[in-house]
C-alpha positions as CSV (number, residue, x, y, z in Angstrom):
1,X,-20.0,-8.6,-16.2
2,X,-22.1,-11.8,-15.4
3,X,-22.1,-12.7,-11.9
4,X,-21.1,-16.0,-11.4
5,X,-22.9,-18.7,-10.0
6,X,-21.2,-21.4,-9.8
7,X,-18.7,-22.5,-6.7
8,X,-16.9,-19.4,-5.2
9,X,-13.8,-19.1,-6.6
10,X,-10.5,-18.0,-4.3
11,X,-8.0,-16.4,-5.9
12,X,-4.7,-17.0,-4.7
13,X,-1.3,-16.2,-7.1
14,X,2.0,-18.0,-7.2
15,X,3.5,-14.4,-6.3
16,X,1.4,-13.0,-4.2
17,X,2.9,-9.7,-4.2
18,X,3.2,-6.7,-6.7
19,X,6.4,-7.3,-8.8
20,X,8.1,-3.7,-9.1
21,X,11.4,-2.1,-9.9
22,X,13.6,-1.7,-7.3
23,X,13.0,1.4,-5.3
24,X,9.9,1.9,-7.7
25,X,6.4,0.5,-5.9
26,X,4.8,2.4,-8.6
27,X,5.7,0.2,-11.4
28,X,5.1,-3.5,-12.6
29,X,6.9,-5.6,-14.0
30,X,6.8,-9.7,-14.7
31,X,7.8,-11.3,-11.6
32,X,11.4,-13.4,-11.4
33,X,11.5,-17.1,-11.6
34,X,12.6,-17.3,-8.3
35,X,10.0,-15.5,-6.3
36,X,7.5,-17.4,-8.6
37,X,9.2,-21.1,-7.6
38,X,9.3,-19.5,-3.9
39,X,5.3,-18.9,-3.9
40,X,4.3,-22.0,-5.6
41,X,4.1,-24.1,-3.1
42,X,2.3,-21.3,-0.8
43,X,-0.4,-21.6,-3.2
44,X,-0.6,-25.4,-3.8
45,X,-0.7,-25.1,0.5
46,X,-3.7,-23.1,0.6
47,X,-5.3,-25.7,-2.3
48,X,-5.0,-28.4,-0.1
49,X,-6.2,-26.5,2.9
50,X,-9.4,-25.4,1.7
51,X,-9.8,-28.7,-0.1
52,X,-10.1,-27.3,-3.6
53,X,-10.0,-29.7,-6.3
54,X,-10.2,-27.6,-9.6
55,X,-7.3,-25.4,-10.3
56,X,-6.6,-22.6,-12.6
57,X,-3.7,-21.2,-13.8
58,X,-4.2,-17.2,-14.7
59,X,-1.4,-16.7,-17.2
60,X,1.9,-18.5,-18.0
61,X,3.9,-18.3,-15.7
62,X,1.3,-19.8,-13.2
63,X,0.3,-22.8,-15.4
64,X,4.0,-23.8,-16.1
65,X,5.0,-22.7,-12.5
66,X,1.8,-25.7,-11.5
67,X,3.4,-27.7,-14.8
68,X,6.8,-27.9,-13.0
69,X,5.0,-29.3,-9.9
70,X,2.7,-32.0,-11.8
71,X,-0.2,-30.1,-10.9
72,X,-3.2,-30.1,-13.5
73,X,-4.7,-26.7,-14.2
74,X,-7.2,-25.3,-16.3
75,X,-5.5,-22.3,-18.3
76,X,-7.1,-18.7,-18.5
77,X,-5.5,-15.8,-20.3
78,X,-3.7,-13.0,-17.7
79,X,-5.7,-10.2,-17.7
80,X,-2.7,-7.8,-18.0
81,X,-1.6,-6.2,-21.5
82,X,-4.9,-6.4,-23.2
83,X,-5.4,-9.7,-22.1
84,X,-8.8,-8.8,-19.9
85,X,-11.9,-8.8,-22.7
86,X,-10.5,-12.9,-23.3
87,X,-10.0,-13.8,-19.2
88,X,-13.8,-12.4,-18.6
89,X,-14.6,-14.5,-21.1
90,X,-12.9,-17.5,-20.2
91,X,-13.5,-17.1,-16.6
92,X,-17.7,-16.6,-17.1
93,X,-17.1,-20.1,-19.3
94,X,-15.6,-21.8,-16.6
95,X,-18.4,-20.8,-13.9
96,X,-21.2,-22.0,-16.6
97,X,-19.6,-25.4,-16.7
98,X,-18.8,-25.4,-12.9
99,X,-22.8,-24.8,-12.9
100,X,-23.4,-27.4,-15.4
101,X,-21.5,-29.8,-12.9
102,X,-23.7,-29.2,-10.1
């Protein structure tokens, strides 16, 4: 993995906790539209907090949970069901044009 270079990312999820079956902290599944409407706004918070001005959406259901709020976002592939080779990719792209800003 390149190391990036660019501005330090901080990675902060509309559901910031592990999505299981009930009674079952051992599995994973999708979280529910209503924890992820719930944590939204946690996240858009912490964006204005630390004054970050690009945004990126890691999967779906965090770019149209940020859609649903009028929030612009850059859209990466979730690294979850085979989805990691394409969000290391994506994510080494965005920190060579966040370079290329600078």
């Amino acid at each position: 993995m390149t190391a990036l270079r660019g501005p330090l990312p901080m990675f902060w999820p509309v559901y910031p906790n592990h999505p299981h079956e009930p009674g079952r902290p051992a599995t994973n599944r999708a979280p529910r539209a209503a924890v992820i409407a719930e944590g939204t706004p946690i996240a858009l918070a912490m964006a204005a907090a630390f004054r970050i001005t690009t945004i990126v959406a890691v999967g779906r259901k965090a770019q149209g949970s940020l859609v649903r709020n009028a929030v612009q976002a850059i859209p990466l592939r979730h690294p979850a069901q085979g989805g990691a080779r394409i969000f290391a990719t994506q994510l080494v792209q965005l920190d060579e044009e966040a370079q290329s800003e600078t």
